[in-house]
C-alpha positions as CSV (number, residue, x, y, z in Angstrom):
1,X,-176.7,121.0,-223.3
2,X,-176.1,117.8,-221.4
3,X,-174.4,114.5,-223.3
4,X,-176.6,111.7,-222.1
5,X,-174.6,109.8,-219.4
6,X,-173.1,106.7,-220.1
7,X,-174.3,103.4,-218.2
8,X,-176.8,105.6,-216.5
9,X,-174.7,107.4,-214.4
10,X,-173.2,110.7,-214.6
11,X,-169.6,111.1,-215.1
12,X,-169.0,114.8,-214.5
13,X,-168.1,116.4,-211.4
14,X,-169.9,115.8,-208.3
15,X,-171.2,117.9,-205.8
16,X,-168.9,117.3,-203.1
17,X,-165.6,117.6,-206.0
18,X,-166.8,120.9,-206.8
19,X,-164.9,122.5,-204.0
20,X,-161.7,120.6,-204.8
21,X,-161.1,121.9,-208.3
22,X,-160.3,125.6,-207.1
23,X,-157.3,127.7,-207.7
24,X,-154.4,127.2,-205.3
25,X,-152.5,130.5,-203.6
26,X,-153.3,132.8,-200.5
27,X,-156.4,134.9,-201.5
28,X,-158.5,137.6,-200.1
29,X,-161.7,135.7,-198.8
30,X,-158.9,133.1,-197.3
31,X,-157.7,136.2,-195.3
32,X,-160.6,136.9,-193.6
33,X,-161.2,133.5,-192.1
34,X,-158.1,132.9,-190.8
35,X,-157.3,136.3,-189.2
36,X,-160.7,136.1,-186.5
37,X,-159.5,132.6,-185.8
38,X,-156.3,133.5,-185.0
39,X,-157.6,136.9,-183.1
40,X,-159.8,133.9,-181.1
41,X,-157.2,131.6,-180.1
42,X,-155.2,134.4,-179.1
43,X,-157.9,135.6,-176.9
44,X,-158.1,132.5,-174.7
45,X,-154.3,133.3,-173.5
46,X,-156.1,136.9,-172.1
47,X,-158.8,135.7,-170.5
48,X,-159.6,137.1,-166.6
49,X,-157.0,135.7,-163.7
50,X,-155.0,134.8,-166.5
51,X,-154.9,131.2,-168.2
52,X,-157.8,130.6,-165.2
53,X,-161.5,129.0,-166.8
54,X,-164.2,132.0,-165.7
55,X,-166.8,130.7,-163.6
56,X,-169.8,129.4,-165.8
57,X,-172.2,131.9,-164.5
58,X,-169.6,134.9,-164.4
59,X,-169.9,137.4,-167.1
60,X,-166.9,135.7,-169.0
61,X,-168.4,132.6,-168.9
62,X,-171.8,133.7,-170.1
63,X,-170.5,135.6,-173.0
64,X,-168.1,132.7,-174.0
65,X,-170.5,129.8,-173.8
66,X,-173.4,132.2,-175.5
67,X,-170.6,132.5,-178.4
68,X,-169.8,128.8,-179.0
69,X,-173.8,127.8,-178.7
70,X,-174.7,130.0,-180.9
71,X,-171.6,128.3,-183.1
72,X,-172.6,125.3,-182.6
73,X,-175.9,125.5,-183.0
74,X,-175.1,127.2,-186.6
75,X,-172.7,123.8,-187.1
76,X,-176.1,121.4,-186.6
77,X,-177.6,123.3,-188.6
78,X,-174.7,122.9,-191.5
79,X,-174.7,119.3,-190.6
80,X,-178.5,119.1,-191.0
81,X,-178.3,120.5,-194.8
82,X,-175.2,118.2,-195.5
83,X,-177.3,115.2,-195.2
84,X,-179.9,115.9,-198.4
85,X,-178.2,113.9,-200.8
86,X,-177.6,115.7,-204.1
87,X,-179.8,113.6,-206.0
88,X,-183.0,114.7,-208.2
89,X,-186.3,112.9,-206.9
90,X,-188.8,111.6,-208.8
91,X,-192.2,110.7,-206.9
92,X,-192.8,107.5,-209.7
93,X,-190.1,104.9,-210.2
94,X,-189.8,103.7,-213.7
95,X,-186.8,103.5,-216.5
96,X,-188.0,106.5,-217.9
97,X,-187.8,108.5,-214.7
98,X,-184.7,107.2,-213.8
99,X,-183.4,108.2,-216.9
100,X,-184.7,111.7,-216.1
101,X,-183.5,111.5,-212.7
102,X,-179.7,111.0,-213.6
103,X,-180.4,113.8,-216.2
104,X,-181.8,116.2,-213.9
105,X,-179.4,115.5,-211.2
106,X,-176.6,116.1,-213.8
107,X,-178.1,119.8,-214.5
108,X,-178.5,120.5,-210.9
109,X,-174.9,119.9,-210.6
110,X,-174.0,121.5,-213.8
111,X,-176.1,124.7,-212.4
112,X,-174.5,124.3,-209.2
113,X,-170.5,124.5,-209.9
114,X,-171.8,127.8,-212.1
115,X,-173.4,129.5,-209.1
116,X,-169.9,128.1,-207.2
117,X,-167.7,129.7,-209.4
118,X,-169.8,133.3,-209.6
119,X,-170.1,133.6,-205.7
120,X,-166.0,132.9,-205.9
121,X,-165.1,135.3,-208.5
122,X,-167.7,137.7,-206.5
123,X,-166.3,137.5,-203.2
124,X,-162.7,137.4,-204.2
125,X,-163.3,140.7,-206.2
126,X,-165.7,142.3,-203.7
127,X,-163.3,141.4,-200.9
128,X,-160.3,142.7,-202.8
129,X,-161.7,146.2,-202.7
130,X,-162.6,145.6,-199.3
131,X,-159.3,145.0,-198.0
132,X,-157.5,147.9,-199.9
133,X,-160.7,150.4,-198.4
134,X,-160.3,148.9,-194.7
135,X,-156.4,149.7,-194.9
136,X,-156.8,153.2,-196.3
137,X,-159.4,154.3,-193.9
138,X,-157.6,152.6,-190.9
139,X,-154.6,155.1,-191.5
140,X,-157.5,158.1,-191.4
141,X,-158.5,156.8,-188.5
142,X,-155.1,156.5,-186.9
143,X,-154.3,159.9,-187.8
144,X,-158.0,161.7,-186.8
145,X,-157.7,159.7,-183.2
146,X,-154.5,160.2,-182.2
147,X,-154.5,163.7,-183.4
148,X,-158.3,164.0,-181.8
149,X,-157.0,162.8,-178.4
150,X,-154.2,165.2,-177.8
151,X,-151.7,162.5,-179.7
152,X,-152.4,159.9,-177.5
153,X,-151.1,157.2,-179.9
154,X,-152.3,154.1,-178.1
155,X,-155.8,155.4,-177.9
156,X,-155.3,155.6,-181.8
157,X,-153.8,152.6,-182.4
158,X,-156.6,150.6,-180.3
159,X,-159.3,152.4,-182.0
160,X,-157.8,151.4,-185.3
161,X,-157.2,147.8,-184.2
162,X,-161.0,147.7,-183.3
163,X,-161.8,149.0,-186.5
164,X,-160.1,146.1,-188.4
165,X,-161.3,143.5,-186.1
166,X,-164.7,144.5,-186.8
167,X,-164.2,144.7,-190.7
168,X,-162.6,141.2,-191.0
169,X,-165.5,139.5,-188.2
170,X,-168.3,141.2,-190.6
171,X,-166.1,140.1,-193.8
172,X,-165.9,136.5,-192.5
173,X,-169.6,136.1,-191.4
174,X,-170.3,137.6,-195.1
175,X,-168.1,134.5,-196.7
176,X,-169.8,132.1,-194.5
177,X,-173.5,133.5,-195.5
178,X,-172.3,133.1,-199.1
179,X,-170.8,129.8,-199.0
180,X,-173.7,128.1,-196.9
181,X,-176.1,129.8,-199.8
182,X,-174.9,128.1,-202.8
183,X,-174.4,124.9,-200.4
184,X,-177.9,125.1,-199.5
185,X,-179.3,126.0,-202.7
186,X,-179.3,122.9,-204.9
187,X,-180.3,121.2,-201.5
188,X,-183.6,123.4,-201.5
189,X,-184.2,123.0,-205.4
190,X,-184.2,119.2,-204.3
191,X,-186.2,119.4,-201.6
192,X,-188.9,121.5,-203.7
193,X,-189.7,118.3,-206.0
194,X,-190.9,116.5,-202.6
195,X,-194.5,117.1,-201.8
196,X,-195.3,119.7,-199.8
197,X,-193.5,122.7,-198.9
198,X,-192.4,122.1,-195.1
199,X,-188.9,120.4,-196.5
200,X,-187.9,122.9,-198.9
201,X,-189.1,125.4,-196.5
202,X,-187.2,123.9,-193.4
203,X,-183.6,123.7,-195.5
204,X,-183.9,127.4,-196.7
205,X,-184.3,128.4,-193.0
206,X,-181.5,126.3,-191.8
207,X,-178.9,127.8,-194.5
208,X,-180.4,131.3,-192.9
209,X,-180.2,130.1,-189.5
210,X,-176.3,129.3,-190.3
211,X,-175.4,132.5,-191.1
212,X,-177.3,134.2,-188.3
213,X,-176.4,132.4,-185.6
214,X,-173.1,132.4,-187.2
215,X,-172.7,135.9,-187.3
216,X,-174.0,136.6,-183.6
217,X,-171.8,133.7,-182.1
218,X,-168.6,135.5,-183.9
219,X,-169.0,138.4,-183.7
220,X,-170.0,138.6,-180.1
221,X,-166.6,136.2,-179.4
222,X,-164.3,138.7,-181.4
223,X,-165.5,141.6,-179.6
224,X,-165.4,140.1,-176.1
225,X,-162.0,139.0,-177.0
226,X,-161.0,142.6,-177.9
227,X,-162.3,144.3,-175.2
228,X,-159.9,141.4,-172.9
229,X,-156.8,142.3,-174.8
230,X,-157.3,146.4,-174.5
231,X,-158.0,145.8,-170.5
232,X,-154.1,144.8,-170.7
233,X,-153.2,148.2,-171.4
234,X,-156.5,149.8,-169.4
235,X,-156.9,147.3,-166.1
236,X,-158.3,150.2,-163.5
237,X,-162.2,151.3,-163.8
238,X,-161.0,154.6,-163.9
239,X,-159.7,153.7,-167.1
240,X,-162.2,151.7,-169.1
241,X,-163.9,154.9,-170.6
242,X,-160.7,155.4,-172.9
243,X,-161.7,151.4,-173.6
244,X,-165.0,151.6,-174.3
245,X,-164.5,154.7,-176.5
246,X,-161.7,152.4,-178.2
247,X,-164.1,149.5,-178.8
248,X,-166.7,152.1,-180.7
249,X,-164.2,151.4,-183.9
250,X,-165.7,147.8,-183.8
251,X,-168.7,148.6,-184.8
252,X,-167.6,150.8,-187.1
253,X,-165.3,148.4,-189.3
254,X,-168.9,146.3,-189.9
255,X,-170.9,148.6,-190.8
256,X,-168.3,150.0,-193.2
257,X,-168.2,146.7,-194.9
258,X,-172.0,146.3,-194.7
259,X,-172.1,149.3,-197.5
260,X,-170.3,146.7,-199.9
C-alpha cells in the first residue's frame, strides 16, 4: 500500500532517480557495453588507406553510414519516448482526480523501480552465466580450429576472436532491448489512459524500433570493423577465404547467446 502523499505531491523516488540508486562496482552487463565500444573506436584506426575517410559511396562508406543511421535513428526514437512525462492522466480535472492522479502516478512509479530492479537482477545473473559459457567454449573453439587447420594458430585465434565479438555485440543489443523495455513501459501504461489507441500504440513500437534498429546498426558496425582488423593479417584476395571462414565465428557467438 501507498501512504497518501503529503501536500499533494509524491515524495518517493522519481522516475528519472530510479537509475541513480544502483549498486556501484564493475559488473557483467557493464562489460558488455563497453567492450563493442571500445572494439568500435578501435576500428576507426583500421579503416581502408589507413586513417583516410572512405568515399561516401564506396563500400566502407555505405556500410559505415548505414550503421550510425540506423543508430541514430534508434537515438530519436529513445529521445521520442523520453519526452512522455511520467505522470498519470486523467481526462476530467477536479480535486478528486488530482488526488487520484498523484496516487496513481505514485504506483506507476512504485511498479516501475520493481520491474527496474528485476530486469537488473535478471540480466546481471543471465549475463554472468553468459560470460563464464562464452569463455569456456572460446577455448573449444581455439583448440577444434587450430587443431582442424593443420595448427594454424592464427586462423584459431581469429575465429575465436570473432566468436567473442559476436557474443558481446548480441549481449549488448540484448541489455539495450531490456533497458529501453522497462523505460518504455510505464510510458505506454501512460499513454493507454489517453483516448484512443494510436499513442499507446506508437510508444510500444518506438521502444521496439530502438532495439531493432539498434541491433542492426551495431551489429553490422562490429562486424565490418572485424572483418578490417583480420584484413591486417590477410591483405591479398588470395587470402580473404581464410577471412571469411574466420568471420563465420561471428555469427556463431550470437546465436550462442540467443539460446539464453
Amino acid at each position: 500500500s501507498i501512504a497518501p502523499p503529503t501536500q499533494g505531491v509524491y515524495n518517493g523516488p522519481s522516475f528519472e532517480e530510479v537509475g541513480t540508486r544502483r549498486s556501484r562496482g564493475i559488473s557483467s552487463s557493464k562489460i558488455v557495453i563497453v567492450v563493442p565500444i571500445l572494439v568500435i573506436i578501435a576500428g576507426f584506426f583500421m579503416m581502408p588507406s589507413y586513417h583516410q575517410m572512405p568515399g561516401l559511396f564506396s563500400a566502407s562508406g555505405v556500410i559505415i553510414g548505414s550503421s550510425f543511421i540506423a543508430l541514430s535513428w534508434a537515438f530519436l526514437q529513445f529521445l521520442i519516448i523520453a519526452r512522455i512525462p511520467v505522470q498519470s492522466y486523467s481526462p476530467t480535472e477536479s480535486a478528486t482526480s488530482d488526488s487520484q492522479q498523484i496516487l496513481q502516478t505514485a504506483r506507476l512509479n512504485e511498479i516501475y523501480e520493481a520491474i527496474y530492479e528485476g530486469a537488473e537482477s535478471f540480466l546481471k545473473a543471465e549475463y554472468t552465466v553468459c560470460l563464464y559459457f562464452i569463455l569456456l567454449f572460446s577455448v573449444v573453439i581455439m583448440v577444434l580450429v587450430t587443431w582442424g587447420t593443420d595448427m594454424d594458430f592464427v586462423r584459431g585465434l581469429f575465429t575465436t576472436l570473432s566468436f567473442l565479438f559476436g557474443a558481446l555485440t548480441s549481449m549488448a543489443s540484448g541489455y539495450f532491448g531490456m533497458k529501453i523495455a522497462v523505460f518504455s513501459n510505464v510510458r505506454t501504461t501512460i499513454s493507454a489512459q489517453k483516448p484512443g489507441w494510436t499513442a499507446c500504440f506508437n510508444t510500444a513500437f518506438r521502444a521496439g524500433a530502438v532495439m531493432g534498429f539498434a541491433l542492426v546498426g551495431l551489429g553490422m558496425l562490429m562486424l565490418y570493423i572485424t572483418m578490417i582488423a583480420f584484413r591486417v593479417h590477410y591483405p591479398n584476395p588470395e587470402q580473404w577465404f581464410y577471412l571469411t571462414e574466420c568471420l563465420t565465428g561471428y555469427g556463431l557467438g550470437g546465436s550462442c547467446i540467443a539460446m539464453f
